[in-house]
C-alpha positions as CSV (number, residue, x, y, z in Angstrom):
1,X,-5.7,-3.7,-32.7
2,X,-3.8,-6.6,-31.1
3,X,-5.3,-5.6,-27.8
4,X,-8.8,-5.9,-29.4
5,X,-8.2,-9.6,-30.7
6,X,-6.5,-10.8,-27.5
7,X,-9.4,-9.9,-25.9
8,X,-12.2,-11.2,-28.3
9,X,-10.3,-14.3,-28.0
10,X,-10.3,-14.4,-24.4
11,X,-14.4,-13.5,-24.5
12,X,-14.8,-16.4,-26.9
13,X,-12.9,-19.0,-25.4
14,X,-14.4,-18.4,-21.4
15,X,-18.0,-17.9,-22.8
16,X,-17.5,-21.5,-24.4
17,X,-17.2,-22.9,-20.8
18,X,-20.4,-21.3,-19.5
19,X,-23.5,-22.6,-19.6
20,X,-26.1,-22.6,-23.1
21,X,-27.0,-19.0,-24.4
22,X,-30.2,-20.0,-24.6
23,X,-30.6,-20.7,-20.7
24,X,-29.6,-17.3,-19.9
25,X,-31.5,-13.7,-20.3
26,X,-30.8,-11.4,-23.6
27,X,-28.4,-8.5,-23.4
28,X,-31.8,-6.5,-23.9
29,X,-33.2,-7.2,-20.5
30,X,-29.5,-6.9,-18.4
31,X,-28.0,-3.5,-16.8
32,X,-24.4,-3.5,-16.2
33,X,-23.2,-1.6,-13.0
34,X,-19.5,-0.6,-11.9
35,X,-19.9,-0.3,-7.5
36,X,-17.4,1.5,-5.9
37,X,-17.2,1.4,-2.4
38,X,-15.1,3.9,-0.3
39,X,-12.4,2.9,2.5
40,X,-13.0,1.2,5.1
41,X,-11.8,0.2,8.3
42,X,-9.1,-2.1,8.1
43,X,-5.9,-1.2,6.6
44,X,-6.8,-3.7,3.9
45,X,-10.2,-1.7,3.0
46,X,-8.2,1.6,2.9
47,X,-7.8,2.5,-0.7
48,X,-11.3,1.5,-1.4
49,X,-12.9,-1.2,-3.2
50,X,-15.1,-2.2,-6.6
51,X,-16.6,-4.8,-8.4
52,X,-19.3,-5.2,-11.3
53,X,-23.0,-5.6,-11.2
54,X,-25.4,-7.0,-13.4
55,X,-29.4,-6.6,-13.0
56,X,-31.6,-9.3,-14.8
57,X,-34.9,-7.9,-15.4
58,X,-35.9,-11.4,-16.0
59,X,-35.2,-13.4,-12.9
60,X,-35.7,-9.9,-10.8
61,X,-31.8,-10.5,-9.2
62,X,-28.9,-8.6,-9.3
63,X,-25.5,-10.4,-9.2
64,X,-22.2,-8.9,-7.6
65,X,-19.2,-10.1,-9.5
66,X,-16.2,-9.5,-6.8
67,X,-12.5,-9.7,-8.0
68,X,-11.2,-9.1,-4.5
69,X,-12.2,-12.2,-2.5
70,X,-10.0,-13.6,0.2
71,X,-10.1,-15.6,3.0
72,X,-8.0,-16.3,6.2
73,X,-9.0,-19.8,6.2
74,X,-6.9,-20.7,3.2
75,X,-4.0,-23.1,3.3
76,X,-1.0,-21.3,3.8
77,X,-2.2,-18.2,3.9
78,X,0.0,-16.1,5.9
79,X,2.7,-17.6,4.3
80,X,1.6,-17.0,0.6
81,X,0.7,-13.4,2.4
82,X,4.7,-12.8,3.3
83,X,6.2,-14.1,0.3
84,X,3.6,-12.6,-1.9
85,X,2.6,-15.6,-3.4
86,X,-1.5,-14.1,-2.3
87,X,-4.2,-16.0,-4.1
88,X,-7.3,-14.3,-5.0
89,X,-10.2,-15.3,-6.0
90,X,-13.6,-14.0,-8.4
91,X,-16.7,-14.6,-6.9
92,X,-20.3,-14.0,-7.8
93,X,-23.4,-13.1,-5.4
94,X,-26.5,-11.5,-4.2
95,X,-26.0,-7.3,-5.0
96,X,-28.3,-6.2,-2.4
97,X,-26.6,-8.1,0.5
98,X,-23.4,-6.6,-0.1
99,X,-24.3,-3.1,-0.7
100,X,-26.0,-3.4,2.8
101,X,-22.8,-4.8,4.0
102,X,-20.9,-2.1,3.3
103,X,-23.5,0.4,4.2
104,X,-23.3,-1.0,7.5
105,X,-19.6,-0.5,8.0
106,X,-19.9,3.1,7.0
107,X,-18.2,3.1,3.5
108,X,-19.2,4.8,0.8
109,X,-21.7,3.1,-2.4
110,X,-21.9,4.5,-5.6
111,X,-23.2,2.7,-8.3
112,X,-22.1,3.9,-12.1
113,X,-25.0,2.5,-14.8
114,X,-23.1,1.7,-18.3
115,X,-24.8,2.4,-21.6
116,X,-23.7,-0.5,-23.4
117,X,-25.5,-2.4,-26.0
118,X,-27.5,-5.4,-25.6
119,X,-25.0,-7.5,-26.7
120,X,-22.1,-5.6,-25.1
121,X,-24.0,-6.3,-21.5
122,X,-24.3,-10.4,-22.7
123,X,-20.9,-10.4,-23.6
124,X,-19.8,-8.8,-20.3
125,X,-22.0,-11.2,-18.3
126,X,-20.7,-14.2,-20.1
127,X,-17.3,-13.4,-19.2
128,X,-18.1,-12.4,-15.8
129,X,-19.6,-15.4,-15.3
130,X,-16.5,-17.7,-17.0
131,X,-14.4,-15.7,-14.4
132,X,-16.1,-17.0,-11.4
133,X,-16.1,-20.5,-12.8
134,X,-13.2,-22.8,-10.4
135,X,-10.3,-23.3,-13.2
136,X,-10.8,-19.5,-14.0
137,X,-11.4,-17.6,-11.0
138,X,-7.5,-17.5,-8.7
139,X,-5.4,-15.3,-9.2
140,X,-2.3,-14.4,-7.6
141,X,-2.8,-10.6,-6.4
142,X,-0.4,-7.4,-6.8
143,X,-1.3,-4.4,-4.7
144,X,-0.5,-2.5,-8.1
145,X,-0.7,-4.4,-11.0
146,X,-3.2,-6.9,-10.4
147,X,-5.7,-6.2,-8.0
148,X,-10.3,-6.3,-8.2
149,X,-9.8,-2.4,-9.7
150,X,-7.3,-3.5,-12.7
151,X,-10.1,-6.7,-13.6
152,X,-12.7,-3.5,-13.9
153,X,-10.8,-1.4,-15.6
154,X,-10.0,-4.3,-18.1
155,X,-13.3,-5.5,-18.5
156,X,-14.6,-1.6,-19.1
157,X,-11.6,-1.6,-21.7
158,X,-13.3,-5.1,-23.0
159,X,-16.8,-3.5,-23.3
160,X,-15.9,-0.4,-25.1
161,X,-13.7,-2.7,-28.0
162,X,-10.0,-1.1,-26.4
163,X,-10.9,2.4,-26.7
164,X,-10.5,3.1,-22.7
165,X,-7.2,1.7,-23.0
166,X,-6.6,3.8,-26.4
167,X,-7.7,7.0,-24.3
168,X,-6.0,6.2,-21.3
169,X,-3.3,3.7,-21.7
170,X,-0.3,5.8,-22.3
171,X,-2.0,9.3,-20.8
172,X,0.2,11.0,-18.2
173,X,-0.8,10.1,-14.3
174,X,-1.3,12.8,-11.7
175,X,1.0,11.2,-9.4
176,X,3.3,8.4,-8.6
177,X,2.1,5.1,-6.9
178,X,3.6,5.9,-3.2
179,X,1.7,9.8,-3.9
180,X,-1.0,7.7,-4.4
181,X,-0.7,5.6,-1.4
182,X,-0.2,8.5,0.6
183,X,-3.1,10.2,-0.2
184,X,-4.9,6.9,1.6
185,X,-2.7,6.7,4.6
186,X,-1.7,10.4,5.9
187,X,-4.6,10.1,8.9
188,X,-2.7,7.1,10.0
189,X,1.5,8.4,10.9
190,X,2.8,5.0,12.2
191,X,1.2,2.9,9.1
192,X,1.6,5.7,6.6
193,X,5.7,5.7,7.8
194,X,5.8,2.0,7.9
195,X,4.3,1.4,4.9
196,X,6.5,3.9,2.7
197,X,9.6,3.0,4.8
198,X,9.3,-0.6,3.0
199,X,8.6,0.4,-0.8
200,X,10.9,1.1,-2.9
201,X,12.1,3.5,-5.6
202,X,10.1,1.6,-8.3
203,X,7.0,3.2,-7.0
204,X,8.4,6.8,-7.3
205,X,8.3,7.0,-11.4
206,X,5.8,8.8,-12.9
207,X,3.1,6.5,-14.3
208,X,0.3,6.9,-16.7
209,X,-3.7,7.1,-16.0
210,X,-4.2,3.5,-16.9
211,X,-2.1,2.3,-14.2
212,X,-3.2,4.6,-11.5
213,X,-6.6,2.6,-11.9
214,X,-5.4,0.4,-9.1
215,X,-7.8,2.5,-7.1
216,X,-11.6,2.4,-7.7
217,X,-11.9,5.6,-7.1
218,X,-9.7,6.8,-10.3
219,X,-11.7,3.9,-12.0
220,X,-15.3,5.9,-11.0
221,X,-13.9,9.0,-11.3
222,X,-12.5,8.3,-15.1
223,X,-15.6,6.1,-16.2
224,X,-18.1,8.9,-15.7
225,X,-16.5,11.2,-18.3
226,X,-15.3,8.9,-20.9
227,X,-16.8,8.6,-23.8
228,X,-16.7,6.2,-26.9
229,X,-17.9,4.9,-30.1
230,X,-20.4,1.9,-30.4
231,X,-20.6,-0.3,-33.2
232,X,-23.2,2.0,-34.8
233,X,-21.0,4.8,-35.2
234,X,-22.5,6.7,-32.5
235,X,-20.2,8.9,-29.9
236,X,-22.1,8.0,-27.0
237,X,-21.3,8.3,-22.8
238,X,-20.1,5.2,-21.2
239,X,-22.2,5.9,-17.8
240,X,-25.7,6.9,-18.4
241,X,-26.5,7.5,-14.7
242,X,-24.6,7.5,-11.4
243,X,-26.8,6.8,-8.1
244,X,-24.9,7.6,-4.9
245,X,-26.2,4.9,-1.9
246,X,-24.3,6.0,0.8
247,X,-21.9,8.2,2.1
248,X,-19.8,7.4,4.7
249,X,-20.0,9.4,8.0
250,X,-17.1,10.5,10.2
251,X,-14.5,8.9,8.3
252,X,-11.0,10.6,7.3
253,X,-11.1,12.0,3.7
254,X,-8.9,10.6,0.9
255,X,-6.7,13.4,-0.1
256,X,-7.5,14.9,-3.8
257,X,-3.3,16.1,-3.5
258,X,-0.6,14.5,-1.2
259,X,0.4,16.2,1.4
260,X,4.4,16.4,2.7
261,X,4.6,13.9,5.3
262,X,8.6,14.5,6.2
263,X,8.2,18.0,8.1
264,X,5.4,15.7,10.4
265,X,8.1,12.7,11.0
266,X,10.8,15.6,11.7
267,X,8.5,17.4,14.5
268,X,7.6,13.9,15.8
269,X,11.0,12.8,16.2
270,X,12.8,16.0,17.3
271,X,10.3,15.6,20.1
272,X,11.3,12.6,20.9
273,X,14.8,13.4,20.8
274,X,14.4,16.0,23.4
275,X,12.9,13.5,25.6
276,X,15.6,10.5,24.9
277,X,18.0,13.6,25.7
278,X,16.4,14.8,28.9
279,X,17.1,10.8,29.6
280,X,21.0,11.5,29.5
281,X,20.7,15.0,31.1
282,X,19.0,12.9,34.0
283,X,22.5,10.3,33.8
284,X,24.8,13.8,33.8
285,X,23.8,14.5,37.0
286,X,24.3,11.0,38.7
287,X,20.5,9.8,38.5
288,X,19.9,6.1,38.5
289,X,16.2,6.7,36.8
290,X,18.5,8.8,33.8
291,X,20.9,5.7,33.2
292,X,17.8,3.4,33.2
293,X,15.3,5.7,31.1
294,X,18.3,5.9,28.8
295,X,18.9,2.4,27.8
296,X,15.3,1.2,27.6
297,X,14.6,4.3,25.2
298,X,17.7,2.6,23.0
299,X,16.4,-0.8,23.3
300,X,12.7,0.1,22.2
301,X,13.9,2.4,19.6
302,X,16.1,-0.8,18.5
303,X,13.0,-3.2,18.8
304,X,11.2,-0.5,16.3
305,X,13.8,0.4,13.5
306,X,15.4,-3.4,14.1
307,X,11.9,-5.0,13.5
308,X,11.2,-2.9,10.2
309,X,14.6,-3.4,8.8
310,X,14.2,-7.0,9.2
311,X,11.2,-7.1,7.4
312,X,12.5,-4.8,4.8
313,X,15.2,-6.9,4.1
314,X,13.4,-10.1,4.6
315,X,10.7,-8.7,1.6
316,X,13.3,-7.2,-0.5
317,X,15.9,-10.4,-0.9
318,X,13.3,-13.6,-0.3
319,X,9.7,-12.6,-1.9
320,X,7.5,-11.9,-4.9
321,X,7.1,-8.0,-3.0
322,X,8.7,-6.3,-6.2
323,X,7.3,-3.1,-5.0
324,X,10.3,-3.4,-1.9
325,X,12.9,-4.2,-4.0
326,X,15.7,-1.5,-4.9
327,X,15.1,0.4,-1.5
328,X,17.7,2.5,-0.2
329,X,16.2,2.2,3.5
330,X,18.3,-1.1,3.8
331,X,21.2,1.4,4.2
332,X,20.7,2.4,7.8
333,X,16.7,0.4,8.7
334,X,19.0,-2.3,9.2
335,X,18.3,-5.9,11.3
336,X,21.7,-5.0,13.6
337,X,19.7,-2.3,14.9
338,X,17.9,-5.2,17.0
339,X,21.2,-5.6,18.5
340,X,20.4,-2.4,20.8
341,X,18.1,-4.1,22.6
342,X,19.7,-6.6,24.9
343,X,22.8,-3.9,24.4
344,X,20.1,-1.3,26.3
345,X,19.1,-3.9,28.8
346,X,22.3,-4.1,30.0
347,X,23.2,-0.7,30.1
348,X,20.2,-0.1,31.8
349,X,20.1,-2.3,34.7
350,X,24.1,-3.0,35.2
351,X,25.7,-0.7,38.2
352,X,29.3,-1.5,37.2
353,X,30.3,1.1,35.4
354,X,33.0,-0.7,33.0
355,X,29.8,-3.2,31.8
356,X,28.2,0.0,31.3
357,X,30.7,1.8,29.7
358,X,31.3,-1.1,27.3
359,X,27.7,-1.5,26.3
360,X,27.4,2.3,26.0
361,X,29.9,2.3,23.5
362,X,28.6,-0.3,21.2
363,X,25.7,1.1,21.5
364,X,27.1,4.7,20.3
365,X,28.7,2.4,17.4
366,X,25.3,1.1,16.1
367,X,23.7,4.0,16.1
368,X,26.6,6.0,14.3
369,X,26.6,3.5,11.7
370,X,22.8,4.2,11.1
371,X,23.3,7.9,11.3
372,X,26.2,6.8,8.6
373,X,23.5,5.0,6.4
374,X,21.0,8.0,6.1
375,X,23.5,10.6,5.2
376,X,25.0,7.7,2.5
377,X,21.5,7.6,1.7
378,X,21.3,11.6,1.1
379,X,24.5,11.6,-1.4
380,X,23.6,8.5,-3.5
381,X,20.6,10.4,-5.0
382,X,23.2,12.9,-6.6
383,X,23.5,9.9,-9.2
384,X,21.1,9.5,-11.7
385,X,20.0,5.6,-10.7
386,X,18.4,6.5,-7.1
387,X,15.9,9.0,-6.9
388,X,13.2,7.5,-4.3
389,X,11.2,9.7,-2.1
390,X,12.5,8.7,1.7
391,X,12.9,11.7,3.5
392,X,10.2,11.0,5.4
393,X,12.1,8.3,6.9
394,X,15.3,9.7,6.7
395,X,13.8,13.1,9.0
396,X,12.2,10.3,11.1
397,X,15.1,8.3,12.0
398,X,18.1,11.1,12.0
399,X,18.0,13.2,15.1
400,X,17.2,10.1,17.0
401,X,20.0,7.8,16.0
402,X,22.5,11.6,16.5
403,X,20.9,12.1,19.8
404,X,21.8,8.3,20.6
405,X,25.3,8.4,18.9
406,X,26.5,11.7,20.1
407,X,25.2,11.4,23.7
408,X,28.0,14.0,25.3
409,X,28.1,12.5,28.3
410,X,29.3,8.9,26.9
411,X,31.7,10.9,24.2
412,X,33.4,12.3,27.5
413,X,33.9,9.6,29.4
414,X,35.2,7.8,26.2
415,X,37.3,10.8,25.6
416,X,38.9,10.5,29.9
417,X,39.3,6.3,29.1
418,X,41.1,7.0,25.8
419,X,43.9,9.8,27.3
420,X,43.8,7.8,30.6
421,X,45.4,5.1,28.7
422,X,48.1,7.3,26.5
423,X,49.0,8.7,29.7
């Protein structure tokens, strides 16, 4: 009931700030659309997109009400963007023109028509329209938690009087958010590891249906099933007809269940290992090319794991990104692992072997301290307060940072320089 007031409250107050009822079409003469468009092309478009139509009859035009506007151009935007401090906005235009944009990038349209009374669809284009107005339409975005789907959802849960929140709001979900964001990234390894490597553990509870609306797809796919009860009495469907404009062609499938990424990220990096190891096999045998092949390997594998643990860390102790905090990653995708870089220069290019020797063996330190980190990592989710899914990154780090740190030929020539001295 208090959800039903706050938001009869809300509808009365922004309709006040629109303009005179009687300078807009009735309810009887409006049909309210949900559009959801599939994925698209940039990694911002993967999990799909949605926004709310409404077709006057009257005037012959069909507005797009879009929850989800951005722009580059804004001031400070890459900034806001890395603390996430990200300002959205709601916008309103011309239907047709973006349903042929999207057609033309190759997503998916499908249009969901709402049975909704006549003044259900006045009251939803009222508030639409108080959205889009400049002191009401920014909004600071959450990939999760406030994004265009969770404005559709709400506004669905607006026109049916709280009964989609009723139905849905404390249901059981099918999945966890990073499941979820998996089943959107798998075609993709290095974004789908990056991506997961910098969430943390708060994204790995189990979550109800209402909040796994953060994709329009769970929005279409919920919508066209649910029923309620209208003012009347009457148990009626919400969607009264779903139209299907385009399907995309030639573009990877959303998963309907997550696969297991970590067996992938293990293959993938006990290939490399092999490789980084023939590198060493090559320096065994008194081969300039292995000594040089083996500290450039170190040195971009640094740049890599370096450069995502500094972000990590950067997003989990300076910004609003509350879906990076508490992440157990920071335990071995640490910013020291940058320090193998100039470390793998030098042991790459220098011919005196001391030099060598010396940057060999910090470098066998650093990665021994990461190969440290993911086992530490392993035994603190025998206690009850860490339970996040990392094994993915875990299998995709470990027998790289072992290769690096147990390199046999460095261990013996540590082991000759160590009894040369007791003797």
């Amino acid at each position: 009931m208090f959800r039903r007031i706050v938001f009869f409250l809300a509808v009365l107050s922004l309709a006040a700030t629109t303009a005179p009822a009687q300078s807009r079409s009735r309810g009887e003469d409006l049909t309210v659309k949900i559009a959801v468009m599939g994925p698209g092309n940039e990694l911002y478009f993967w999990w799909g997109h949605i926004a709310l139509m409404i077709d006057d009859a009257v005037t012959g035009k069909s507005r797009f009400y879009d929850y989800g506007l951005f722009s580059f151009e804004n001031e400070h935007f890459f900034t806001n963007f890395a603390l996430g401090r990200l300002l959205y906005s709601c916008g309103a235009s011309e239907a047709d023109r973006n349903i042929l944009g999207y057609i033309n990038t190759n997503r998916d349209v499908v249009l969901y028509t709402l049975d909704l009374s006549p003044q259900k669809r006045e009251m939803i284009r009222d508030f639409a329209e108080a959205n889009i107005l400049p002191e009401n339409r920014d909004y600071y975005y959450h990939h999760f938690r406030d994004n265009c789907c969770n404005r559709i959802r709400d506004i669905i849960d607006l026109a049916t009087d709280g009964q989609f929140w009723e139905q849905y709001g404390e249901a059981p979900g099918r999945f966890t958010l990073r499941q979820h964001v998996r089943r959107h990234t798998w075609f993709s390894p290095f974004a789908d590891w990056i991506l997961n490597f910098w969430m943390g553990q708060d994204i790995d509870i189990p979550i109800t249906v209402w909040e796994e609306m953060f994709l329009p797809s769970e929005v279409g796919k919920l919508i066209e099933n649910f029923q309620y009860t209208d003012s009347s009495g009457v148990r009626r469907k919400l969607v009264s007809g779903v139209e299907t404009v385009y399907s995309a062609k030639f573009r990877p499938a959303v998963l309907d269940v997550p696969r297991r990424q970590w067996p992938r990220e293990l293959a993938f990096s006990l290939a490399v290992s092999a490789v980084f190891g023939f590198f060493f096999f090559l320096q065994a045998k008194k081969k300039r090319s292995g000594q040089i092949l083996a500290g450039i390997s170190q040195s971009v594998t640094g740049l890599v794991f370096g450069a995502a643990g500094l972000i990590l860390y950067f997003m989990t102790f300076f910004t609003n990104h509350d879906y990076t905090y508490h992440n157990i990653n920071i335990l071995f995708g640490t910013p020291l692992l940058l320090a193998a870089v100039p470390l793998g220069i030098r042991y790459a290019l220098t011919k005196d072997s001391g030099r060598r020797f010396a940057a060999g063996a910090l470098l066998r330190l650093l990665w021994l301290l990461a190969a440290l980190g993911i086992f530490a990592s392993m035994l603190i989710k025998l206690l009850p307060q860490f339970w996040q899914k990392n094994l993915t990154d875990q299998m995709l780090m470990l027998p790289i940072v072992l290769v690096f740190a147990l390199e046999p030929t460095g261990l013996r020539e540590l082991a000759q320089r160590f009894f040369r001295r007791r003797q």
